[in-house]
Backbone bond lengths (Angstrom), bond angles and torsions (degrees), N, CA, C in turn:
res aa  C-N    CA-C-N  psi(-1)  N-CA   C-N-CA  omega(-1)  CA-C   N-CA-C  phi
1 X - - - 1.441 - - 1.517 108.88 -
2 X 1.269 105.70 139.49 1.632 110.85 179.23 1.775 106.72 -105.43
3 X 1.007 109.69 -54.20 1.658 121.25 -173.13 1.450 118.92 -131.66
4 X 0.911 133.84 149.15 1.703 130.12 153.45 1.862 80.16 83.38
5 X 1.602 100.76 -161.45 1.416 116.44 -159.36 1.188 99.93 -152.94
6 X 1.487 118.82 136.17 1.189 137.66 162.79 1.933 134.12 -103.40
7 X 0.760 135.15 -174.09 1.459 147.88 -154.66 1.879 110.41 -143.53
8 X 0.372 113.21 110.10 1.624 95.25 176.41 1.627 105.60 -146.06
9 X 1.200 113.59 131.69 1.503 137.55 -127.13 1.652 88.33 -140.26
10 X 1.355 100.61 117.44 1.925 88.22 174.21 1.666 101.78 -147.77
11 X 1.098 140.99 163.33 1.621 145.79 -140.48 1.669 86.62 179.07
12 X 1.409 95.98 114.29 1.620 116.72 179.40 1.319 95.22 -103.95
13 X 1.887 103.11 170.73 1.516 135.69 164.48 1.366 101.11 -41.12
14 X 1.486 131.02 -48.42 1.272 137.26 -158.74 1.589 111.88 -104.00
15 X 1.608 102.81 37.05 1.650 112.80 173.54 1.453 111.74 51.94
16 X 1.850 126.46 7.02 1.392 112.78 -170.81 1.771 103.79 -79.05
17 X 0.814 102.45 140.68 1.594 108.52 -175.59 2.136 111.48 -116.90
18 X 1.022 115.26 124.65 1.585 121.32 -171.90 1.314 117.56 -158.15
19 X 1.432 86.35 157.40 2.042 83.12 -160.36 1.434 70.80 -134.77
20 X 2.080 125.06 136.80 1.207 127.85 136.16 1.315 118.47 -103.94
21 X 1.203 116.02 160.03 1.866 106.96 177.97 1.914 83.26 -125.99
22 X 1.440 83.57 129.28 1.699 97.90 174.55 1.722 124.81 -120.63
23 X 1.000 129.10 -175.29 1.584 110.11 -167.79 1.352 89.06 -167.90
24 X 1.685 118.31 162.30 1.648 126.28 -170.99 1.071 101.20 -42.56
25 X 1.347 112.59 138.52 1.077 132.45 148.78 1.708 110.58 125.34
26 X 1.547 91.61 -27.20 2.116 93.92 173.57 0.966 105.72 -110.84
27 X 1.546 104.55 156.18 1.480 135.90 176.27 1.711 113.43 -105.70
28 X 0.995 84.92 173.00 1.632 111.93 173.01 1.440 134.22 -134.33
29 X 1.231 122.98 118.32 1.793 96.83 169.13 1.483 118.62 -126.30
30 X 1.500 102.21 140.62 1.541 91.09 -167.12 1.262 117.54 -106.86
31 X 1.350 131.05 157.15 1.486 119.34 -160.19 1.359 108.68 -115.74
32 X 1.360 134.01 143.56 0.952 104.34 -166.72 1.558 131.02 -92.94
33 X 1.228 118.11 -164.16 1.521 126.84 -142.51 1.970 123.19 28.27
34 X 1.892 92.25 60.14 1.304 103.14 -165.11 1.935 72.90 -129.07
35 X 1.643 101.00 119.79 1.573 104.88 164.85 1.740 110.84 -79.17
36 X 1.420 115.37 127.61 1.151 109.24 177.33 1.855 116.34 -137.95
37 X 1.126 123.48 143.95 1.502 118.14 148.25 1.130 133.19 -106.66
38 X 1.501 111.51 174.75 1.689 103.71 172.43 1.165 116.89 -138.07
39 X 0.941 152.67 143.54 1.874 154.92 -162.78 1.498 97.63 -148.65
40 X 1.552 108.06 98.20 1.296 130.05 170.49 1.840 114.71 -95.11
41 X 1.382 96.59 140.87 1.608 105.98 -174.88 1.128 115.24 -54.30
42 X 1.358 126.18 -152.60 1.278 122.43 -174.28 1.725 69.30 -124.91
43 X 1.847 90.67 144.64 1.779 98.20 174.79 1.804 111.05 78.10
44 X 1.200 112.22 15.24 1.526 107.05 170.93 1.346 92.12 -75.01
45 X 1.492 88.19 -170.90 1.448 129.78 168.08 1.797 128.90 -172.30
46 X 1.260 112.29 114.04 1.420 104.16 -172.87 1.387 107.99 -130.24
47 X 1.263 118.67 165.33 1.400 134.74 154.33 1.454 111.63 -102.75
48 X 1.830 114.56 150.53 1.446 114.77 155.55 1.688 90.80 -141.43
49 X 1.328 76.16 178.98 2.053 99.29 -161.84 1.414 80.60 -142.86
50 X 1.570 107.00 129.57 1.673 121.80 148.79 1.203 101.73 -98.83
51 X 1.446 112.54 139.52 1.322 124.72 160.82 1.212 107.32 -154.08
52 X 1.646 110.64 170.21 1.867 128.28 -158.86 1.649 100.63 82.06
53 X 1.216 102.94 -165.69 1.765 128.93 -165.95 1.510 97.04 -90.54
54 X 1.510 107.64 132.97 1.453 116.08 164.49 1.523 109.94 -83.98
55 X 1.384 122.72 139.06 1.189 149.52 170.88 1.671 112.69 -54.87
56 X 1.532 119.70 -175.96 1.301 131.34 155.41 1.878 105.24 -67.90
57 X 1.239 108.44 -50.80 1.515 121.35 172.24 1.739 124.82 -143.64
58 X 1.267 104.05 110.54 1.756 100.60 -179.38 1.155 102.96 -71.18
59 X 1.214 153.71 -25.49 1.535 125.17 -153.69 1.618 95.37 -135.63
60 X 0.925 121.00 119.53 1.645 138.75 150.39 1.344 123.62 -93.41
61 X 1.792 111.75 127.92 1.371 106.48 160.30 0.958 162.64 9.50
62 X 1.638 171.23 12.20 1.177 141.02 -110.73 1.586 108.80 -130.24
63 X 1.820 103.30 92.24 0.946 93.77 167.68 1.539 142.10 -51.39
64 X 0.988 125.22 -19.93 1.587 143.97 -145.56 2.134 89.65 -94.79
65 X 1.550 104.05 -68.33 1.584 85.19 166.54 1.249 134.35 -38.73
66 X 1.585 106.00 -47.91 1.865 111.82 -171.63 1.580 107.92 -65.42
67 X 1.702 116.04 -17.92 1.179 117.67 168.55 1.488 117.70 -78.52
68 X 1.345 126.15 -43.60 1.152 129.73 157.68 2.064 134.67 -42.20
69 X 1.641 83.21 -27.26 1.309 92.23 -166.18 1.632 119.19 -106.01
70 X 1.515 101.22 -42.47 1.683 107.39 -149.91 1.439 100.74 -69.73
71 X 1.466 138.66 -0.34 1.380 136.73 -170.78 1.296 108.13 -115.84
72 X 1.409 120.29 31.27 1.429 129.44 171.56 1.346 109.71 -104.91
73 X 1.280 113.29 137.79 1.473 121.78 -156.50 2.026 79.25 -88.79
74 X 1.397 110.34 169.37 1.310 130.82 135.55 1.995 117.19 -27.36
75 X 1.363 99.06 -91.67 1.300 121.66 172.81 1.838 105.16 -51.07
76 X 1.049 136.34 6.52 1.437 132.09 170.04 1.795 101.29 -111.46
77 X 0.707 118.87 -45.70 1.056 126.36 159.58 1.746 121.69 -32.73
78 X 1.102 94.33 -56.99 1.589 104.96 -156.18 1.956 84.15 -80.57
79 X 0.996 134.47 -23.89 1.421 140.88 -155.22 1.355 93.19 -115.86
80 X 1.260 156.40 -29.59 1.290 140.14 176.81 1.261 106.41 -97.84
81 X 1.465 126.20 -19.71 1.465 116.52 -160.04 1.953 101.42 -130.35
82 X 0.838 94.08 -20.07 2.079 89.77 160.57 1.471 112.17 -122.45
83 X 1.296 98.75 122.27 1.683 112.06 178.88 1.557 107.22 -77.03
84 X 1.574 122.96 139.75 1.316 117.62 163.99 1.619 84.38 93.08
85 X 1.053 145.74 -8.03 1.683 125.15 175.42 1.896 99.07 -70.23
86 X 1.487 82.44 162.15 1.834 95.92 -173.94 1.795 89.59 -138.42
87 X 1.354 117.08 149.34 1.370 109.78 159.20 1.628 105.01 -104.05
């Protein structure tokens, strides 16, 4: 992360389901066949790096996150998943 704050939402092989919200200065790395999203603020800024061997297809579907995820407000986010936030 460079600026602003992100969310990143990931749903494994092993049904674990987790939402972190991160902010400049942390990273992430994701491994693969790890389903993930991201819901960036308004005013981020990030970098990513692919690296290793590309596949037949890197990215698959996952309905089951977008069900988990897409009905999370901003403000739910910031209150279930960073402790100590204030608006």
């Amino acid at each position: 992360m460079q600026t602003g704050w992100i969310a990143y939402a990931s749903y494994g092989d092993d049904q674990m389901f987790s939402i972190r919200v991160m902010r400049a200065g942390e990273h992430i790395i994701v491994l693969p066949g790890i389903h993930h999203n991201i819901y960036m603020s308004a005013h981020s800024a990030i970098h990513t790096i692919k690296y290793g061997l590309n596949t037949s297809s890197d990215w698959t579907a996952s309905p089951e996150l977008d069900r988990l995820t897409q009905s999370l407000t901003e403000k739910e986010l910031l209150q279930k998943y960073v402790k100590g936030y204030a608006e």
